[in-house]
N, C-alpha and C positions, 0 to 999 in steps of 0.2 A: 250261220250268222254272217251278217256282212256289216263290215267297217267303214268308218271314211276319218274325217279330220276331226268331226265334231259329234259323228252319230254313230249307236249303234243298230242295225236291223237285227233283228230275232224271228225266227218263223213261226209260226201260229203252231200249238202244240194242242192234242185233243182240252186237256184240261183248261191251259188256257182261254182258248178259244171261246170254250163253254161258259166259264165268266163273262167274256167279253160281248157273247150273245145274248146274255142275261143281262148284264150292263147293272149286275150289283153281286154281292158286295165287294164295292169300291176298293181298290188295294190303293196302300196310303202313296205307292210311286207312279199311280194315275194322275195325271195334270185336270184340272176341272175341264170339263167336256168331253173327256174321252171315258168313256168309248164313246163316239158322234155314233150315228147312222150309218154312215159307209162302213166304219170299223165293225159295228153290230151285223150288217148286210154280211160281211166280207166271212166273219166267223160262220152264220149261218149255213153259207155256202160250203162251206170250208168242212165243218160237220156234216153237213146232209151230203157231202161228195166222198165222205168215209174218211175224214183227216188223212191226205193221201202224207205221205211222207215225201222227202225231197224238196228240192230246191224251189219250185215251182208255185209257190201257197204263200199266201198271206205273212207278211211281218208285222211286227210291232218297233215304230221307230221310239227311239229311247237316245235322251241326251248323254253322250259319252262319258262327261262331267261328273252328272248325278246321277243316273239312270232314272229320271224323270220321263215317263212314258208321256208322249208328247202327239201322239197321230201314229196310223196306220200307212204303211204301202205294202206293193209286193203284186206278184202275178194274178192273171185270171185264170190261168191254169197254163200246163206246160203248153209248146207251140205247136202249132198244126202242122200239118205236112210241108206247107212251103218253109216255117221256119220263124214264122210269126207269133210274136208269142204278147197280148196286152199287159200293160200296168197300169195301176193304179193307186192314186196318196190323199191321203186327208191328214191334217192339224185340226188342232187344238185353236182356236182365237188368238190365247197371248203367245202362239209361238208361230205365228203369220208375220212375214214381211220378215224375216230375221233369214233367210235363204236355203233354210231346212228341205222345204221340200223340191229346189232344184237339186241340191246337192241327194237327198233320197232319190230320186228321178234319175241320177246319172250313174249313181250305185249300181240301181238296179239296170240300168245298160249296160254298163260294163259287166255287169255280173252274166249276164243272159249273152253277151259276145264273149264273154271266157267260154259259155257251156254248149257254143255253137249255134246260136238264135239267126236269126238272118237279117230280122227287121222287129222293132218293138216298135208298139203303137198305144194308144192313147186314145179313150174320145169322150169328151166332155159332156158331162149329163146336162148343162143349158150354158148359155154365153155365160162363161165366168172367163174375164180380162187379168185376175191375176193368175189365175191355173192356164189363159193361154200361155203367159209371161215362163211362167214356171218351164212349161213345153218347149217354149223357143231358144229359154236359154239351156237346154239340155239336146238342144243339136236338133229336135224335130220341128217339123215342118207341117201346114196344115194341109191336109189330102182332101177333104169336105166342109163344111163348116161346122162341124163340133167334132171332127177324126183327126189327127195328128202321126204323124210315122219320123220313122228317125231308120233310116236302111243301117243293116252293119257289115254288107260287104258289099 
């Protein structure tokens, strides 16, 4: 689990996960639209890769407050050799523009430079202007036009 001021991450657990690729039925502390797409992609994956255990998998972002399940982040899988390791975050509609997911976005930076990561990176599935926003203000930088990196040493 990882913390910050306002959120909590939770990592994708088989059973979980299996709901969430299913995308029914609906638990009542799902915020309308979640599970989007990316969340259901993300479970998918996350099951057909044998629910790895560890730090490395899929979260469920959940408001601190109320544990209102609000969007998805979390890794693409542990890092590669040099130390690279991607993330990735989707909301919910009514909880965009509120700074959720820079602040998930830095979480999981910092969390991946506690566990020895080297560089985290990022690359947007088509020009989305506020997921670039989201990336710049979480310290990364754009390497291509939809790739992003943020070095951590």
């Amino acid at each position: 689990m990882i913390e910050t001021e306002r959120l909590v991450l939770r990592p994708y657990r088989p059973i979980l996960a299996a709901r969430i690729a299913d995308g029914a039925p609906r638990d009542p502390r799902w915020a309308d639209g979640f599970p989007g797409d990316g969340e259901q992609l993300a479970a998918r994956m996350f099951l057909q890769a044998g629910a790895p255990a560890g730090p490395w998998v899929p979260y469920t972002v959940e408001l601190r407050a109320t544990g209102q399940v609000i969007g998805g982040a979390g890794f693409h899988g542990p890092p590669d050799a040099a130390g690279t390791v991607e993330i990735g975050y989707g909301l919910v509609p009514a909880a965009r523009g509120h700074g959720y997911a820079t602040e998930a976005a830095l979480a999981l930076v910092d969390f991946a430079a506690r566990l020895g990561a080297r560089c985290v990176v990022a690359e947007l599935a088509h020009d989305n202007p506020p997921s670039a926003n989201v990336l710049r203000r979480a310290g990364f930088t754009r390497t291509a036009p939809l790739c992003w990196a943020r070095p951590l040493t």
